[in-house]
C-alpha positions in Angstrom: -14.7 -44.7 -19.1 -11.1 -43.1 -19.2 -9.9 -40.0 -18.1 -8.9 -37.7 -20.7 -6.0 -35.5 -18.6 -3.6 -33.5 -20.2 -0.1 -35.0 -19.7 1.1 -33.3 -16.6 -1.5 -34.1 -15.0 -1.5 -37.9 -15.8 1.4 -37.9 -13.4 0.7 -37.6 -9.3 3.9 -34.7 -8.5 1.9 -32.8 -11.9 -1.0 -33.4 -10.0 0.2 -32.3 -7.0 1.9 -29.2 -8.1 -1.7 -28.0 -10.0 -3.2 -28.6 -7.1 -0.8 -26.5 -4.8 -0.9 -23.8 -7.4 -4.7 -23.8 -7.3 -5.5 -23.4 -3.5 -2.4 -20.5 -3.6 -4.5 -18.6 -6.1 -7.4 -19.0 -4.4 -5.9 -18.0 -1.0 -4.5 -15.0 -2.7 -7.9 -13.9 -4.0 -9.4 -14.3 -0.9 -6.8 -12.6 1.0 -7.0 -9.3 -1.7 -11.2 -9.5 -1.4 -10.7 -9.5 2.3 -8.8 -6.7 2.5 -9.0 -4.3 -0.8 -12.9 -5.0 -1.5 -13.4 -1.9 -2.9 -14.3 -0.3 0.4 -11.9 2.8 0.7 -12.3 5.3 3.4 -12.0 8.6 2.1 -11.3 11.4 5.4 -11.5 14.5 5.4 -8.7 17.2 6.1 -10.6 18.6 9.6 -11.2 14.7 10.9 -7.7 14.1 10.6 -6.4 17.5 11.9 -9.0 16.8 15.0 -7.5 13.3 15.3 -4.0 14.7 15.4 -4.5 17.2 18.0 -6.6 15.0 20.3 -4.4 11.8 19.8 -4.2 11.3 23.7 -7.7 11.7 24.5 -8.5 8.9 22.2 -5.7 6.5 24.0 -6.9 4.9 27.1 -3.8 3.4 29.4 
């Protein structure tokens, strides 16, 4: 049974290349679901003004 490939990939540095673009993409899509899943913290204005003014407290040496 033969492989029907399309013609860049009938050659191994077409092959290669597909494959290098592939595991990029998925690296990428990992990387962007790993950090922007959707998951958005959403302060409020007297959090951050009481993180502001007590920004040493919350520090330990």
């Amino acid at each position: 049974m033969k492989k029907f490939l399309p013609d860049f990939l009938q050659h191994p540095l077409g092959r290669e290349i597909a494959l290098a673009i592939a595991i990029k993409l998925l690296v990428i899509v990992a990387i962007f679901y790993a950090f922007f899943d959707g998951r958005a913290v959403d302060p409020d204005a007297d959090s951050v003004a009481d993180r502001l003014v007590n920004s040493q407290q919350h520090t330990s040496p």
